[in-house]
C-alpha positions as CSV (number, residue, x, y, z in Angstrom):
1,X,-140.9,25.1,44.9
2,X,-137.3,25.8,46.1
3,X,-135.9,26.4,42.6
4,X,-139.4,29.0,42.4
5,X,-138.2,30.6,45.8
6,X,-134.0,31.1,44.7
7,X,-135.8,32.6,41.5
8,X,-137.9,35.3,43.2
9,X,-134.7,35.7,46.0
10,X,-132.6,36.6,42.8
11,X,-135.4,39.1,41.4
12,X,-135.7,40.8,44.2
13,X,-131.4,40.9,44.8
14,X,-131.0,42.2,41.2
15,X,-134.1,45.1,41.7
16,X,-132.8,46.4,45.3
17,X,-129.5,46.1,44.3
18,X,-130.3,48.3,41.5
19,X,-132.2,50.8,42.9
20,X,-129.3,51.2,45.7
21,X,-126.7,51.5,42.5
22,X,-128.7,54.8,41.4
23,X,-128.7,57.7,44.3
24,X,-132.1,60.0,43.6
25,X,-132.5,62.2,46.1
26,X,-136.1,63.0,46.5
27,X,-135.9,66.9,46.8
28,X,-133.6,67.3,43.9
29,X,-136.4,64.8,41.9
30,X,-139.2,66.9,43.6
31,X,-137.1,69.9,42.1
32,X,-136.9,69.1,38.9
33,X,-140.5,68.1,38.8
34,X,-141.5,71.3,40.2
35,X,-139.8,73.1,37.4
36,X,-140.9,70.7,34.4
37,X,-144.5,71.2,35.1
38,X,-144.5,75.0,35.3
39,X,-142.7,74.9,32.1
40,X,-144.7,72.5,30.7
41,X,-147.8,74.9,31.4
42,X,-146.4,77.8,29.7
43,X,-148.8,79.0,27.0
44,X,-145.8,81.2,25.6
45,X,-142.0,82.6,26.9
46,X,-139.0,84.6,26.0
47,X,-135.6,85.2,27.9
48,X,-132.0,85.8,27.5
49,X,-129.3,83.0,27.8
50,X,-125.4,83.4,27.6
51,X,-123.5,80.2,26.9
52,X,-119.4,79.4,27.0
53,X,-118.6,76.2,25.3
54,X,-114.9,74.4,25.6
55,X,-113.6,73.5,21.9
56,X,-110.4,71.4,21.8
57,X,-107.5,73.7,20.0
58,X,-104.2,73.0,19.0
59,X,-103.3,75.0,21.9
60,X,-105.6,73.2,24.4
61,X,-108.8,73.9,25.2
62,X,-110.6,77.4,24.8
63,X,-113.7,78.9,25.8
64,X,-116.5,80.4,23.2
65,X,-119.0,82.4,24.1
66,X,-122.7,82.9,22.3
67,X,-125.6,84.8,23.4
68,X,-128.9,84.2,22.5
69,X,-132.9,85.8,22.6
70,X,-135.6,83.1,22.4
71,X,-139.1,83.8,22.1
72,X,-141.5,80.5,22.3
73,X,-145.3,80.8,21.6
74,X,-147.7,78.1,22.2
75,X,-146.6,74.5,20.2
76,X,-145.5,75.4,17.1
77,X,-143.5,79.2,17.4
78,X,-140.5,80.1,18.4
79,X,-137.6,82.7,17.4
80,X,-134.0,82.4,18.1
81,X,-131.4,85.6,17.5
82,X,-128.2,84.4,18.1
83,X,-124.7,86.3,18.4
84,X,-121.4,84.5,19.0
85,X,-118.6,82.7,17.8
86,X,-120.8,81.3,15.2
87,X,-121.8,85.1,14.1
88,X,-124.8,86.7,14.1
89,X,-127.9,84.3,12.7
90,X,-131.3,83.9,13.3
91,X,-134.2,80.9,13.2
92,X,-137.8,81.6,12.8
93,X,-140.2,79.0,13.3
94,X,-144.3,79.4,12.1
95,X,-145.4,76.1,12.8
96,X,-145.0,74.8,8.9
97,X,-141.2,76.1,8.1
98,X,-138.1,76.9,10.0
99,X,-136.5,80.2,7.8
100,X,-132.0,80.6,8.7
101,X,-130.9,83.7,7.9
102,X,-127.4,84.9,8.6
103,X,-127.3,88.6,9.0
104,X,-122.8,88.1,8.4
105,X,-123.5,87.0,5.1
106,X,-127.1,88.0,4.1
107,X,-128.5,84.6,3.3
108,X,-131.2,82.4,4.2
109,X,-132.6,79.0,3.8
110,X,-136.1,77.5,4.4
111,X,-137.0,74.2,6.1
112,X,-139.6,72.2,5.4
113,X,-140.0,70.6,9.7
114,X,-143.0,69.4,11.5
115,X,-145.8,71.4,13.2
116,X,-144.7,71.8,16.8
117,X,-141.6,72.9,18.5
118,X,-140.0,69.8,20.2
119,X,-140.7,67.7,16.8
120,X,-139.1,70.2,15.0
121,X,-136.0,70.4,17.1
122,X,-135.5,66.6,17.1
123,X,-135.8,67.1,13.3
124,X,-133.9,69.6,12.5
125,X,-130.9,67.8,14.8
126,X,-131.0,64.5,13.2
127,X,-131.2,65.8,9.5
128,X,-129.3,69.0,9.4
129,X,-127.0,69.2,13.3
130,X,-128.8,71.9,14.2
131,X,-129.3,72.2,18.1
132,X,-130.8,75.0,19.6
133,X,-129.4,75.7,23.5
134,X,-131.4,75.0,27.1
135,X,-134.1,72.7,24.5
136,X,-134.0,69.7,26.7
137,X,-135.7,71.8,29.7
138,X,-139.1,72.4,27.3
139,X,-139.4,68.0,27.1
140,X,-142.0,66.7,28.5
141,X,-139.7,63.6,29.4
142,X,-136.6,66.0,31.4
143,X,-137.3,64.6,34.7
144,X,-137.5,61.0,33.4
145,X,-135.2,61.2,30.8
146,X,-132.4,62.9,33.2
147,X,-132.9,59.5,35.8
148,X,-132.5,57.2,33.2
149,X,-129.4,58.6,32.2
150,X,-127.9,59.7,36.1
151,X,-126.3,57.2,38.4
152,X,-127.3,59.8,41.2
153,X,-129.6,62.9,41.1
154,X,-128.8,64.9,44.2
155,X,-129.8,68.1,45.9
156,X,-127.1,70.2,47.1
157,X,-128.6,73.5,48.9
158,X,-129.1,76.7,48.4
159,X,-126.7,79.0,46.7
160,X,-126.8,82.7,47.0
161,X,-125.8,84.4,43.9
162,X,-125.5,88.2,43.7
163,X,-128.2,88.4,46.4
164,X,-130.8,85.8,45.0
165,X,-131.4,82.3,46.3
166,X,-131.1,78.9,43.7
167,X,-131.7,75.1,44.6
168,X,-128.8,73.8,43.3
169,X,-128.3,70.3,42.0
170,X,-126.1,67.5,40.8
171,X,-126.2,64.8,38.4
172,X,-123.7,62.4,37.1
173,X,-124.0,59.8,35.0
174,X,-120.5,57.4,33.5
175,X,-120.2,60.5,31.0
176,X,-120.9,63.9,31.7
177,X,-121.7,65.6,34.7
178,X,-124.9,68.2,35.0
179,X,-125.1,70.5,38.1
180,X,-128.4,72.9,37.3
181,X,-129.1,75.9,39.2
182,X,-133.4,76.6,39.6
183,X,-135.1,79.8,41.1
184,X,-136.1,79.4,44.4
185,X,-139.2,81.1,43.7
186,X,-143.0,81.0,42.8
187,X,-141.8,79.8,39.7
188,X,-138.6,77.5,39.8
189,X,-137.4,78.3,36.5
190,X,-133.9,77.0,35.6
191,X,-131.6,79.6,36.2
192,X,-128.0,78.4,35.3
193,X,-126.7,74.9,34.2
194,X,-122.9,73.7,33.4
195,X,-122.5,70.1,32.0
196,X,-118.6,68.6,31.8
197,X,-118.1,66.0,29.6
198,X,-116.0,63.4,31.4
199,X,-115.1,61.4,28.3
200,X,-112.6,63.7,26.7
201,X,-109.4,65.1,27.7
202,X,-109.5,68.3,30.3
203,X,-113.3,67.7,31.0
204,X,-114.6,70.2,28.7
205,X,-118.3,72.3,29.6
206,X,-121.0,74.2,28.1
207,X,-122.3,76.4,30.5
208,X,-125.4,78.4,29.8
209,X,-126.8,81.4,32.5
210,X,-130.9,82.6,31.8
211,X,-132.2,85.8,32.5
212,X,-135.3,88.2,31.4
213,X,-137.3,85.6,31.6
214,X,-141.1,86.9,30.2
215,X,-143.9,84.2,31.5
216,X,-146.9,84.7,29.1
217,X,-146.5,87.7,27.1
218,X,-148.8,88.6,24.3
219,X,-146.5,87.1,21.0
220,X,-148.0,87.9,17.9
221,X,-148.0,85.3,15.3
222,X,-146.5,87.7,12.2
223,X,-143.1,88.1,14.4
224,X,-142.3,84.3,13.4
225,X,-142.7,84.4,9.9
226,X,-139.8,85.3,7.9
227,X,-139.5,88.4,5.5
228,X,-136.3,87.9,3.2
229,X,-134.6,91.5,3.5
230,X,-133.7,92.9,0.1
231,X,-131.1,91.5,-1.8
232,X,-130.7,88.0,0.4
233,X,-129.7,85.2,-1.3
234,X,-131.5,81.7,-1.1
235,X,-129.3,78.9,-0.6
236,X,-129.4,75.4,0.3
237,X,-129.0,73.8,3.3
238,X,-127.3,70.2,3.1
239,X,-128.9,67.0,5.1
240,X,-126.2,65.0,7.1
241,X,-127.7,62.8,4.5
242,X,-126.3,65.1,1.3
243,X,-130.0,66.0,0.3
């Protein structure tokens, strides 16, 4: 009976003592939520998001900047136009293929991916690198997947920003650090995020701002499938794997 009883003691030790090692705030959780479950009901989207990135140099670290146009429409279409330091590309996804065309060089390629937009992203990361920006906020799993990562989650305020009001909050986790700014609105939609990556010398971020946010517009389906303009060449796009 004792050795039962110094068992359940220790349980109950390890559990308490981990929920006290983890610091999530209930707002900032409440927060998060909030915003996960509006985006999550979305039948379709489109808005604007600028991103800097911090690339290591052989002078140090320097910043490059990208822009981007995202249109999302239901489970299985989405369009990215993208300008930036990678040039001037865009992906068109109808729900069977994922077309890449770069308007620099006039080329495309086809992708065979599956038939809804998170499956496809995962996909198209693990077998070809390819990430499109702010994805992670359109998982079902953000809230949880954020808390399983973060030793704290924590609500820090309002910030006013050129006249408009933002919950801001904080996570940090043994590797990066995420602070995400969300409309304090009807609608809580993420407004601004930076994440610094503490495991590499100077703390590099990405930072990425949203704006133009369209909630439900009227997307027709022929504006994801991709026309090859005249004279664009086909080429192939190499796997990680070489295929």
């Amino acid at each position: 009976m004792k050795n039962i009883l110094l068992c359940l003691y220790c349980l109950l030790f390890f559990f308490n003592g981990m929920a006290q090692a983890k610091k999530q705030d209930s707002v900032a959780i409440l927060i998060i939520d909030r915003m996960s479950d509006v985006i999550g009901d979305l039948q379709s989207c489109s808005f604007h998001l600028n991103t800097s990135q911090d690339i290591a140099d052989t002078v140090g670290i320097i910043k490059k900047f990208a822009a981007y146009d995202v249109y999302m429409g239901g489970p299985d279409k989405m369009l990215v136009n993208a300008h930036g330091w990678h040039g001037h590309r865009q992906f068109m996804y109808n729900g069977t293929d994922l077309a890449y065309y770069s308007f620099d060089e006039n080329n495309y390629g086809i992708l065979p991916v599956p038939d809804n937009i998170i499956a496809m992203i995962d996909s198209v990361h693990e077998m070809y690198d390819i990430d499109f920006p702010a994805a992670d906020f359109f998982y079902p799993a953000f809230t949880d997947d954020l808390l399983e990562e973060a030793d704290s989650v924590l609500y820090l305020g309002i910030d006013v920003i050129e006249g408009k009001e933002y919950f801001h909050i904080q996570a940090i986790s043994k590797e990066r650090t995420y602070q995400f700014w969300i409309d304090n609105n009807a609608y809580n939609l993420p407004a601004k995020f930076v994440i610094t990556d503490r495991t590499k010398p100077g703390n590099p971020q990405y930072a990425a701002s949203f704006s133009d946010w369209k909630i439900n517009p009227d997307l027709p389906d022929a504006m994801f499938d991709f026309q090859p303009p005249p004279a664009a060449a086909k080429v192939r796009i190499m796997s990680k794997t070489g295929n």
